[in-house]
C-alpha positions as CSV (number, residue, x, y, z in Angstrom):
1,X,90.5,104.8,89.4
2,X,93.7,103.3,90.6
3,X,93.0,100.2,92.6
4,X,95.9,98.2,94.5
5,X,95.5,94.6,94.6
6,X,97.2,92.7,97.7
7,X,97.0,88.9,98.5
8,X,99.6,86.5,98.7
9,X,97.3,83.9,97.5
10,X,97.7,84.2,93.4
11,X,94.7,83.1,92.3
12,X,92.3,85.0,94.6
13,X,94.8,88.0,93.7
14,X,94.1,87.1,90.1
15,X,90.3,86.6,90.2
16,X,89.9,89.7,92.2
17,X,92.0,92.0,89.9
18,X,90.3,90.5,86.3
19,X,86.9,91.3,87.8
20,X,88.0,95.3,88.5
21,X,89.9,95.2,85.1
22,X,86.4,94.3,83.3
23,X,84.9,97.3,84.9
24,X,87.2,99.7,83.5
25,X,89.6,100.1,87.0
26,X,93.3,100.4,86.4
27,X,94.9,97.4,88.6
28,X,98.5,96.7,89.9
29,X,98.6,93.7,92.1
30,X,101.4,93.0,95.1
31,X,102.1,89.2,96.4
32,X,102.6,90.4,100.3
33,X,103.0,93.6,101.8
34,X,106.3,94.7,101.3
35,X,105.6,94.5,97.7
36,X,102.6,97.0,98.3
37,X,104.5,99.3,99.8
38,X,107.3,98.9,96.7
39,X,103.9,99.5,94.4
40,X,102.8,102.5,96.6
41,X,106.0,104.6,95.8
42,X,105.8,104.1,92.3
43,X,102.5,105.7,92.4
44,X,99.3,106.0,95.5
45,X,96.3,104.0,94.5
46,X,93.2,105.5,95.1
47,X,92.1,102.4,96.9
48,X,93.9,99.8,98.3
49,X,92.2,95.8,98.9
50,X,94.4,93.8,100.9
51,X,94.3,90.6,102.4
52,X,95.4,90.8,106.0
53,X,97.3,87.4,107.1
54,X,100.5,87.1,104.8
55,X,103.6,86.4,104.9
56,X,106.5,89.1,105.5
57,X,104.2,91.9,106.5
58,X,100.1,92.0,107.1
59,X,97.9,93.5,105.5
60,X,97.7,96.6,108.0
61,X,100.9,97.3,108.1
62,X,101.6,99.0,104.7
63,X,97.9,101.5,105.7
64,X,100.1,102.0,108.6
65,X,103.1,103.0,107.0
66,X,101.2,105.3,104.3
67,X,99.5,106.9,106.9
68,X,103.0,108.0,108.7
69,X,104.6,109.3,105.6
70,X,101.5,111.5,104.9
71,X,101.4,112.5,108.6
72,X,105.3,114.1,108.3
């Protein structure tokens, strides 16, 4: 299973992606939400964890933009 980290914060981004790693998940990880989105066209997770307050974009707003591109 492809799981997306997203958290601007490094070290809960790290903690959080070691502890799926150990349990046999592939993990990217993103910084903010544009980077997501930059991660999300190189290939769809199958599940995406996301902090919601950063910087540059929230955490909703890359859902948002998946959700339009797979509405077209």
């Amino acid at each position: 299973m492809k799981v997306l980290v997203v958290d601007d914060n490094k070290n809960d981004r790290m903690l959080l992606s070691k502890m799926l790693h150990k349990n046999i998940y592939e993990v990217k990880e993103a910084g903010n939400g544009v980077e997501a989105l930059e991660q999300i066209e190189r290939g769809t997770p199958d599940i995406m964890i996301s902090d919601i307050m950063m910087l540059h974009m929230d955490g909703f707003m890359p859902i948002i933009d998946i959700r339009k591109k797979r509405s077209k």
